[in-house]
Each structure stands twice: as C-alpha cells, then as structure tokens.
ChimeraX commands (.cxc) that place a marker at each C-alpha (Angstrom):
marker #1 position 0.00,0.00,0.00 radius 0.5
marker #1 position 2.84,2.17,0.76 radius 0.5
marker #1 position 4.36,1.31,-2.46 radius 0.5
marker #1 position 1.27,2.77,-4.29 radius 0.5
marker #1 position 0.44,5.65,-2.39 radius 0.5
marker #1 position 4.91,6.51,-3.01 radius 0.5
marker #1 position 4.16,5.92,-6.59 radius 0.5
marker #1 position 1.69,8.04,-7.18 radius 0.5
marker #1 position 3.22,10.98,-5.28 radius 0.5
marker #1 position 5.74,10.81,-7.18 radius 0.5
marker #1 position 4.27,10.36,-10.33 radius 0.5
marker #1 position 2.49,13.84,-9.22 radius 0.5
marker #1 position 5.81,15.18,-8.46 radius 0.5
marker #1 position 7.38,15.02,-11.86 radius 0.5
marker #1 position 4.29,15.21,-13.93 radius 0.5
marker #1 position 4.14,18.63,-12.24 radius 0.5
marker #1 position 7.81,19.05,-12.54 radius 0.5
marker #1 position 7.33,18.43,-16.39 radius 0.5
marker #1 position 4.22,21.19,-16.43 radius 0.5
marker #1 position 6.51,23.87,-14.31 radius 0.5
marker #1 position 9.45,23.25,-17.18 radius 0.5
marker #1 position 7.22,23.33,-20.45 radius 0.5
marker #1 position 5.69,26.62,-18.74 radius 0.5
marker #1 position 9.27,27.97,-18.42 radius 0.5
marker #1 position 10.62,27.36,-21.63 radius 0.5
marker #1 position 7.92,28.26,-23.70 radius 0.5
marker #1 position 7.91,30.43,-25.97 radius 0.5
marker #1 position 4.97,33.57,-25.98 radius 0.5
marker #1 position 2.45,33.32,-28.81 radius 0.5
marker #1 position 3.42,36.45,-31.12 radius 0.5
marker #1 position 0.23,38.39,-31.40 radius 0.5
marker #1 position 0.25,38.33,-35.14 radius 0.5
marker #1 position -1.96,34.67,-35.10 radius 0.5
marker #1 position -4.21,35.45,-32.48 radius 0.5
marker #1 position -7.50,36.46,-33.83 radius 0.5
marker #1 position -8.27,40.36,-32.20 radius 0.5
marker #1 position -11.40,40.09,-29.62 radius 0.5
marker #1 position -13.04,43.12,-30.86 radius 0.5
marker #1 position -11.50,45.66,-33.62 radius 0.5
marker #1 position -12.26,49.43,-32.42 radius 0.5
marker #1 position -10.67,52.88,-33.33 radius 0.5
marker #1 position -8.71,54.89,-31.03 radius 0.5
marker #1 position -10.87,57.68,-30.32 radius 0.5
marker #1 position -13.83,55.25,-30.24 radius 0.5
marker #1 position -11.44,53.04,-27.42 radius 0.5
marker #1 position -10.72,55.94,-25.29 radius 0.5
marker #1 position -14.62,57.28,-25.73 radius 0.5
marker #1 position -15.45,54.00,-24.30 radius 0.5
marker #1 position -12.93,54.29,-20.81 radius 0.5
marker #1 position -14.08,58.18,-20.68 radius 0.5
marker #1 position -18.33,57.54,-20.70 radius 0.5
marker #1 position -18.06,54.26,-18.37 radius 0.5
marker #1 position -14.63,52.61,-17.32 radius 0.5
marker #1 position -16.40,49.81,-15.45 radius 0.5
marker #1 position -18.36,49.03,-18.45 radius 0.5
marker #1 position -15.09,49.30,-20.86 radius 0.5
marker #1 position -12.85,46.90,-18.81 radius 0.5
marker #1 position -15.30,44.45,-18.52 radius 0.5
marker #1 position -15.72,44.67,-22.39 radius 0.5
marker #1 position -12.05,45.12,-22.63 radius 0.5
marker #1 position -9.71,44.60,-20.27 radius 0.5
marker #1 position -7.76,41.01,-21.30 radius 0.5
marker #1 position -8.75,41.34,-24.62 radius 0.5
marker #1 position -6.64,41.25,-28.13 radius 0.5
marker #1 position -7.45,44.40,-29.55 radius 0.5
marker #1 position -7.04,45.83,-33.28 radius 0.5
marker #1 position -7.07,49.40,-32.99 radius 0.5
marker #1 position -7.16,51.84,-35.85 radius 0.5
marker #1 position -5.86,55.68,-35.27 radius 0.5
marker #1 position -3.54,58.41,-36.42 radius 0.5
marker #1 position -0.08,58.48,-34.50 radius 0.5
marker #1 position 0.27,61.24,-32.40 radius 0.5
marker #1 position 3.95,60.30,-31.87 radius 0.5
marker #1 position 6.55,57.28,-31.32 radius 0.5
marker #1 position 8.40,56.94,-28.40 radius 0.5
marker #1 position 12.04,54.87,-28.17 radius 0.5
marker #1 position 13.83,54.34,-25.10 radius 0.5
marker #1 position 16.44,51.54,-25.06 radius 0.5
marker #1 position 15.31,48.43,-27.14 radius 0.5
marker #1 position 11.26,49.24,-26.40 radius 0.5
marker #1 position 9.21,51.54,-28.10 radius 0.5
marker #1 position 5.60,52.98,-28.01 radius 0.5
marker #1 position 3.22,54.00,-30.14 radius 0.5
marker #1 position 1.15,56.82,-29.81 radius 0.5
marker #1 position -2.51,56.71,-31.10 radius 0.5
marker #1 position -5.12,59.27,-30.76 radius 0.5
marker #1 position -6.19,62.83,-32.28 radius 0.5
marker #1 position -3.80,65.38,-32.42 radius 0.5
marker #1 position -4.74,68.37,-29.73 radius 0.5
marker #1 position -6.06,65.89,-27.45 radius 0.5
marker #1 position -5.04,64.70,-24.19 radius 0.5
marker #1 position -5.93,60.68,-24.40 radius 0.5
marker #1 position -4.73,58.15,-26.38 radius 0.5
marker #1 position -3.73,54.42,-27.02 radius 0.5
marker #1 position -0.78,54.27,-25.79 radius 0.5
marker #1 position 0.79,50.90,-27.71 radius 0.5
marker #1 position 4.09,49.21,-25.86 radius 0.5
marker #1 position 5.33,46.86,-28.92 radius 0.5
marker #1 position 6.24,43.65,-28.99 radius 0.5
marker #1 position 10.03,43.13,-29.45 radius 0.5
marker #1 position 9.70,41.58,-32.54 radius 0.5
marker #1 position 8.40,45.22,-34.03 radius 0.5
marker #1 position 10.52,47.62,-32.47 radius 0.5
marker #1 position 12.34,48.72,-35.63 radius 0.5
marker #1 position 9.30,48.86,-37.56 radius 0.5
marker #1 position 7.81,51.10,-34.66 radius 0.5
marker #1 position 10.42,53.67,-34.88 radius 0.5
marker #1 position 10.41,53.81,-38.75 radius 0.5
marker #1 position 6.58,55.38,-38.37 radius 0.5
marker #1 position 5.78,59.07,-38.87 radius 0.5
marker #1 position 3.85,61.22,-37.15 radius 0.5
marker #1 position 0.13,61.52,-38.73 radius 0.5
marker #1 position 0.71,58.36,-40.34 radius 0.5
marker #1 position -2.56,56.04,-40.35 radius 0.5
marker #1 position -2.03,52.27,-38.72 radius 0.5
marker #1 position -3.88,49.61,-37.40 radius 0.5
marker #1 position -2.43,47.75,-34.65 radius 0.5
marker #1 position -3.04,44.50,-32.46 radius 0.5
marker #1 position -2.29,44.34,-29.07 radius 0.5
marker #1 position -3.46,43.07,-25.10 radius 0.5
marker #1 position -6.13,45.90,-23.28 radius 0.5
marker #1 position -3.99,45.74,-19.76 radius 0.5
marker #1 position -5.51,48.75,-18.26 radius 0.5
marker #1 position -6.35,52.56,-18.64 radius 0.5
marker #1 position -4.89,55.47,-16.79 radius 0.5
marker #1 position -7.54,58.35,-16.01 radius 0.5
marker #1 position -6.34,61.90,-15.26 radius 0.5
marker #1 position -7.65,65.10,-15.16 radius 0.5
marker #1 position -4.62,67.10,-15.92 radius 0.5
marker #1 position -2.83,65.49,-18.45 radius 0.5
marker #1 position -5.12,63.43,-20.30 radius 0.5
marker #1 position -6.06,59.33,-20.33 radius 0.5
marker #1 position -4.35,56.37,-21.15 radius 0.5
marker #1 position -5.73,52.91,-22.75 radius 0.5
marker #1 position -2.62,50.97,-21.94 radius 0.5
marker #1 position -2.26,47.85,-24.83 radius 0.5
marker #1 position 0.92,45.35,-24.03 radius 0.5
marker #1 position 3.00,43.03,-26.88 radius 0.5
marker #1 position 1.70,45.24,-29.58 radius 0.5
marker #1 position 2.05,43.90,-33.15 radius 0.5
marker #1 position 1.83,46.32,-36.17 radius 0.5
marker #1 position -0.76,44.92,-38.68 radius 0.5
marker #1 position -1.36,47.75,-41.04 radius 0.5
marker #1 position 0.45,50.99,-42.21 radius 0.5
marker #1 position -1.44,53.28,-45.05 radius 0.5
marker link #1:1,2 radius 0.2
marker link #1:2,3 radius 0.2
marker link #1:3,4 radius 0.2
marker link #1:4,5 radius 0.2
marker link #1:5,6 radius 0.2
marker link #1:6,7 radius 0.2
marker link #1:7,8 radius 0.2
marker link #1:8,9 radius 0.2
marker link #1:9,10 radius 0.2
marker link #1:10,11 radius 0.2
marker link #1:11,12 radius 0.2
marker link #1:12,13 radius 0.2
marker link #1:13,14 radius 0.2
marker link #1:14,15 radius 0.2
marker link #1:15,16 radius 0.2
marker link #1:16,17 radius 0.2
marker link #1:17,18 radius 0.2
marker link #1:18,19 radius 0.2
marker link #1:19,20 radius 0.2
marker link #1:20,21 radius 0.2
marker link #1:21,22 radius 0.2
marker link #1:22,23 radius 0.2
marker link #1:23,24 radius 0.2
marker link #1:24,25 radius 0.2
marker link #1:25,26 radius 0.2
marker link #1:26,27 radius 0.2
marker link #1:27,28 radius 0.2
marker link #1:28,29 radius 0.2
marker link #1:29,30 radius 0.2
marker link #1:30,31 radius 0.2
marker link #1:31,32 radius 0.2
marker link #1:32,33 radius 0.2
marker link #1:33,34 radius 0.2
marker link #1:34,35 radius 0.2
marker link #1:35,36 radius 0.2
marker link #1:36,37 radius 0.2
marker link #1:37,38 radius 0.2
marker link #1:38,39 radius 0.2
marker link #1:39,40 radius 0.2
marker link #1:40,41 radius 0.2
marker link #1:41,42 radius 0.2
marker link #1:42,43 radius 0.2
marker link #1:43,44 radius 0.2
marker link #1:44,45 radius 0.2
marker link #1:45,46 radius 0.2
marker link #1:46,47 radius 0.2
marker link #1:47,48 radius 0.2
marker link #1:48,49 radius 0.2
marker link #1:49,50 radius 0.2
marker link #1:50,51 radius 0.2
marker link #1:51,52 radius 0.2
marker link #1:52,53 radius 0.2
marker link #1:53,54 radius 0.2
marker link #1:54,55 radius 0.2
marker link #1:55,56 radius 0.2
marker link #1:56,57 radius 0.2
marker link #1:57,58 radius 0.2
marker link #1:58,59 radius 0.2
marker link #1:59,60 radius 0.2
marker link #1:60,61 radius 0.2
marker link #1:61,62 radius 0.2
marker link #1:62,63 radius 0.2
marker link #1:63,64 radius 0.2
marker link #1:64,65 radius 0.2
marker link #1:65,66 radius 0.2
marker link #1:66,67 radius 0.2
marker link #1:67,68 radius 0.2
marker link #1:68,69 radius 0.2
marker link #1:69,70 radius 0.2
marker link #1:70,71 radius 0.2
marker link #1:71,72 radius 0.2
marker link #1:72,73 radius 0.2
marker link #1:73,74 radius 0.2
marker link #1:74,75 radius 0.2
marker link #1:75,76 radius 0.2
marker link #1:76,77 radius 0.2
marker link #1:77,78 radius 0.2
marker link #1:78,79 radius 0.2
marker link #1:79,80 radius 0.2
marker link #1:80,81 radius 0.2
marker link #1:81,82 radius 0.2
marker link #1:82,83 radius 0.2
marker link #1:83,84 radius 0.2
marker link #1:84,85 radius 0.2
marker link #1:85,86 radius 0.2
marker link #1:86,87 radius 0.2
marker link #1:87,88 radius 0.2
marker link #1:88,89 radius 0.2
marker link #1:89,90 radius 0.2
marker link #1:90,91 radius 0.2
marker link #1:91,92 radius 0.2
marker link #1:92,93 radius 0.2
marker link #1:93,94 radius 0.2
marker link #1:94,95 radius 0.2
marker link #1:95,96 radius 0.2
marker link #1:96,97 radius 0.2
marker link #1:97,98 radius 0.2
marker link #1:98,99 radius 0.2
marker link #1:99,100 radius 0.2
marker link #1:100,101 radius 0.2
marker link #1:101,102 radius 0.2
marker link #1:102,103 radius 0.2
marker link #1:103,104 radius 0.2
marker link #1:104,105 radius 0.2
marker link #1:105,106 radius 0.2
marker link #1:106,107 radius 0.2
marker link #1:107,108 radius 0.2
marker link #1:108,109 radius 0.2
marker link #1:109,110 radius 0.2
marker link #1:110,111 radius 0.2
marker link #1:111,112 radius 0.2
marker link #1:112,113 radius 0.2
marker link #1:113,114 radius 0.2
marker link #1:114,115 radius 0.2
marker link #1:115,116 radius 0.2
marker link #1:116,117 radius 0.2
marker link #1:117,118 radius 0.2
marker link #1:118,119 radius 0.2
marker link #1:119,120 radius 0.2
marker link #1:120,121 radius 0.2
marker link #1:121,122 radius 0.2
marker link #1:122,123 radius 0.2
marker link #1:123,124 radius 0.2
marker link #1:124,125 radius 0.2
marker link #1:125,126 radius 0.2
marker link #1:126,127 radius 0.2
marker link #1:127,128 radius 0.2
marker link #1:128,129 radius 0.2
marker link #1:129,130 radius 0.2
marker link #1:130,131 radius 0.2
marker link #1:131,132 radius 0.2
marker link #1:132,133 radius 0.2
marker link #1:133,134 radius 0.2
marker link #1:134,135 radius 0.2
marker link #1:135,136 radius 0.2
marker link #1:136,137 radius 0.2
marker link #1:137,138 radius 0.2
marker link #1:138,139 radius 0.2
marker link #1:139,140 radius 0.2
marker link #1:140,141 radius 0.2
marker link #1:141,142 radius 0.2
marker link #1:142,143 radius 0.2
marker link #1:143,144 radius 0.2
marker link #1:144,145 radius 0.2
view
C-alpha cells in the first residue's frame, strides 16, 4: 500500500515538474496569429474608458485588440518603443508598448501616419490634468497606409 500511495506521489511530483518546465521554456504566442477580440478605433477606445470605465474593462480589459488611429507620436527608449494613437490636440490616447519583434518597424513610423495595430487591453490610466491612457501590451503592427 505504501508502495502505491509513493508511486503516485511521485508520479504527481514530476508530472508537475514536467508542467513547471514546459511553462518555463515556452515560448509567448506572437500576437500576429491570435484572432483580435473586438476591432475598435482609437478615439472610439478611449470614448469607451471616458463615458463608463467599469463598463469598458469588462468589455475590454484582457482582450486582443485591433485598434485603428492616427499616430500622435513614437516613443524609443532603449530596445522598447511605443506608439502613440489618438487625435492630435487631445489629451488621451492608445498608448501601444510593442512587442520586441516590431521595435524597428515602430520607430520607422511618422507622425500623422494612419495604422492599425493589435495588441493586449492591460488597463487605462484616467487623469484630469494630463489626459487618459488605454494601456495595450505586446503590440504587433498589422497595417500601415
């Protein structure tokens, strides 16, 4: 009985062992397979987090969004960079953190230029003074007119 009862601990033990290692190792899913949740604009994105936030993260928040916009601007710092989407004059945006992968494509865009890009809804940023934030994480640029 103790035999069986050893067994199947361990068996436990390294099947769990085996799950911690795969999880480890992996490699993340680039967002250019995933299929986008929901496909908004920018100004309609940030019009959604303005009227009702509650509402907008629970239709949002998680989510693989394709969002259309103008750039406002791109920033760089180190090997990241972030696109800027939302009307020019205006205090909110998208603010896009790329994925690795399309960092050098990222920097290469203009100011004004249209794109469409796919990314993870992780949050928005409200303030009063100096405008709000739809945060979307491991951006992938799917369009450039």
């Amino acid at each position: 009985m103790k035999r069986i009862v050893l067994l199947i601990v361990l068996i436990i033990v390294l099947a769990a062992g085996w799950y911690g290692y795969r999880l480890y190792t992996g490699k993340v899913k680039s967002l250019t397979e995933v299929k986008a949740d929901a496909a908004v604009t920018a100004a309609g994105l940030i019009a959604a987090f303005e009227k009702d936030s509650a509402t907008a993260n629970k239709q949002y928040l998680g989510k693989i969004l394709q969002v259309s916009g103008n750039v406002k601007s791109v920033e760089k710092e180190d090997n990241t960079a972030t696109i800027v989407l939302g009307t020019e004059g205006s205090l909110s945006s998208v603010r896009c953190s790329m994925d690795s992968a399309f960092v050098q494509q990222a920097t290469a865009i203009q100011k004004g230029t249209a794109v469409t890009v796919k990314g993870n809804c992780t949050g928005y940023n409200a303030d009063e003074l100096i405008g709000s934030d739809v945060i979307l994480n491991r951006c992938v640029l799917t369009k450039k007119k």
